[in-house]
VMD Tcl script that draws the C-alpha trace (Angstrom):
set ca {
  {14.90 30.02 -28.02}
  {17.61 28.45 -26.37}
  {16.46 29.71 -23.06}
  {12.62 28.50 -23.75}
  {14.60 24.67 -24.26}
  {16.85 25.28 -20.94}
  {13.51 25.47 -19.12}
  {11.64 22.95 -20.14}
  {14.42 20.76 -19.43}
  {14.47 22.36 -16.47}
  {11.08 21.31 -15.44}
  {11.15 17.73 -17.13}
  {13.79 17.28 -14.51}
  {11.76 18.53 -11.35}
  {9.10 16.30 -12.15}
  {11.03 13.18 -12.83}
  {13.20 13.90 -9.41}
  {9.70 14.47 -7.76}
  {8.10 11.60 -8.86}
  {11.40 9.61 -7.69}
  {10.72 11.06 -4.40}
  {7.22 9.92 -4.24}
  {8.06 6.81 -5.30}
  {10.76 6.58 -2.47}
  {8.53 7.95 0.16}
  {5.21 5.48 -0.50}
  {8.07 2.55 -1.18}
  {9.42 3.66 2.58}
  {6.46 3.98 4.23}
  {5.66 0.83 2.47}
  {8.41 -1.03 4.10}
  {7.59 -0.23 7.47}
  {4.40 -1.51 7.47}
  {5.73 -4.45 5.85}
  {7.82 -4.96 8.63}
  {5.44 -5.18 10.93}
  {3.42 -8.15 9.48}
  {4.71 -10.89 11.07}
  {4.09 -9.25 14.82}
  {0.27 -8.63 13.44}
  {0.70 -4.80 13.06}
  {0.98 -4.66 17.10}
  {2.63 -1.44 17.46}
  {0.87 0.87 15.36}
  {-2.64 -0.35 16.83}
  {-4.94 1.63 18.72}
  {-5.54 0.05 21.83}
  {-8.77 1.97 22.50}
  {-10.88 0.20 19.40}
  {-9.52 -3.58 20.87}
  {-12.68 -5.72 20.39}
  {-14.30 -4.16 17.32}
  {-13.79 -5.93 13.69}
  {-11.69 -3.13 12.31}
  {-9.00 -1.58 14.98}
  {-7.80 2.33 13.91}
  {-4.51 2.66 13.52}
  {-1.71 5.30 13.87}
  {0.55 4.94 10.45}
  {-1.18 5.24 7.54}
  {0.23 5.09 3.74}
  {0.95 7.92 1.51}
  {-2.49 10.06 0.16}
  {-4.95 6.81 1.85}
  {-8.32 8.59 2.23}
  {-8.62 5.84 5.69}
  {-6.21 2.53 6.82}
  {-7.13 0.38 9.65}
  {-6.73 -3.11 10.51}
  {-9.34 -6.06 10.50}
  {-9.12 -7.76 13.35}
  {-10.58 -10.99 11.81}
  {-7.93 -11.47 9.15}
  {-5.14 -10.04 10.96}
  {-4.55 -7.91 8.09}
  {-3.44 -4.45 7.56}
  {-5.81 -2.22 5.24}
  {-5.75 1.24 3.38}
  {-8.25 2.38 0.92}
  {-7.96 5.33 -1.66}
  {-11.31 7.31 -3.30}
  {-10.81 7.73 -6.92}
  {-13.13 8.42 -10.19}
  {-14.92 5.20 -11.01}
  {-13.59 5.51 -14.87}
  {-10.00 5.09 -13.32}
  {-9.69 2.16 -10.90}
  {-8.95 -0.68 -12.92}
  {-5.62 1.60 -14.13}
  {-5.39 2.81 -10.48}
  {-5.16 -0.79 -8.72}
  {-2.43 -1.37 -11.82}
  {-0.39 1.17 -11.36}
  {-0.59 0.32 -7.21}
  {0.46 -3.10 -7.94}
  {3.49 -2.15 -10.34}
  {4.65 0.53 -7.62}
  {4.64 -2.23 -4.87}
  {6.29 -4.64 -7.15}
  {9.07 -1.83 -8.12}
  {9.22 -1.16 -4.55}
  {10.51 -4.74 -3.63}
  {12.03 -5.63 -7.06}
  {8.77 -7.85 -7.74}
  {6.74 -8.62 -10.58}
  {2.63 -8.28 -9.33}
  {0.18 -10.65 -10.45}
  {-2.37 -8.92 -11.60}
  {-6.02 -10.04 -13.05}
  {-7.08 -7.51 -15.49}
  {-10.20 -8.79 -15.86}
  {-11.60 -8.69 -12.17}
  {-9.50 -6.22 -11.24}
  {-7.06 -6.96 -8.31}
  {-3.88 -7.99 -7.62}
  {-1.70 -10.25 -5.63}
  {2.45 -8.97 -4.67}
  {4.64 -11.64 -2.67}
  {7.10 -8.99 -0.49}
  {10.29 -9.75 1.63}
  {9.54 -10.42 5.27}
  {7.16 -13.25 4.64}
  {3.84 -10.70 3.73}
  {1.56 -10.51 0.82}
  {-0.09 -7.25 -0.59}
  {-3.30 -7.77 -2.16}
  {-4.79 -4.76 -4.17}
  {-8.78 -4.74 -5.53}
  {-10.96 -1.97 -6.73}
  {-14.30 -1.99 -6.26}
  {-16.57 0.85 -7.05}
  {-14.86 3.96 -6.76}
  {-12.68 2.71 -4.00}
  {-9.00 0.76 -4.56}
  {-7.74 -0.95 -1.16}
  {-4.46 -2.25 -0.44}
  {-4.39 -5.32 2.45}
  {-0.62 -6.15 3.76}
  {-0.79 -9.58 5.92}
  {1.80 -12.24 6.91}
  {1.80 -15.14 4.84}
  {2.70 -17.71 7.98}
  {3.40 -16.69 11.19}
  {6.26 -18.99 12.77}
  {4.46 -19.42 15.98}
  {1.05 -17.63 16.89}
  {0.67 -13.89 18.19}
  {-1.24 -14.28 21.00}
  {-3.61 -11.71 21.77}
  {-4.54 -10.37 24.58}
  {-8.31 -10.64 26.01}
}
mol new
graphics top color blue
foreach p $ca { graphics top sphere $p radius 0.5 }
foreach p [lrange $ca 0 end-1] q [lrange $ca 1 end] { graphics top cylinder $p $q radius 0.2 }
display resetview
């Protein structure tokens, strides 16, 4: 019996410790991206889309089924698949994990479904589910002078 308790306490603890890691790893990879806001996600675009509305580019978040950025908005972009039945609870729980991620509370609109998170390093996240589809956008909220692009 005593054995039978030892391991299930056992495994209650490798799933908290991996979930902790998860949660460290997306908040990490988070942060990078963050980062990069302000210098309109520069480094980690592909060059070879330039010109198009949506530019590829090489980091992407943890478990994204596609991220890009939209050239238009100057935004960063990552998008998820998941059941229709769960994507109100899905943006949710994206929103709390960005918010726990930067010690943030995220304002978040039950009722249509999205989210707004103010981060460090002068970016906003905004989170929205829409069909069977949540996205994630990361863009600078002012840029102290303008990135110039080239043509």
């Amino acid at each position: 019996m005593q054995s039978a308790w030892c391991s299930a306490v056992a495994a209650i603890s490798l799933l908290v410790m991996a979930s902790t890691t998860f949660g460290q790893a997306f908040c990490s990879d988070l942060d990078e991206v963050v980062k990069l806001a302000s210098s309109r996600f520069r480094s980690i675009r592909d060059d070879a889309s330039r010109g198009a509305l949506t530019t590829t580019v090489t980091r992407s978040l943890p478990g994204a089924s596609r991220c890009w950025y939209e050239n238009v908005t100057g935004a960063y972009w990552c998008s998820w698949n998941v059941p229709a039945d769960q994507v109100q609870s899905r943006v949710k729980q994206l929103a709390s994990a960005i918010g726990e991620c930067y010690q943030v509370q995220a304002d978040y609109d039950a009722s249509l479904s999205f989210a707004f998170v103010e981060v460090p390093n002068s970016a906003s996240v905004y989170v929205n589910g829409i069909n069977r589809t949540v996205s994630l956008s990361i863009g600078a909220r002012s840029l102290e002078r303008p990135v110039q692009e080239a043509p």
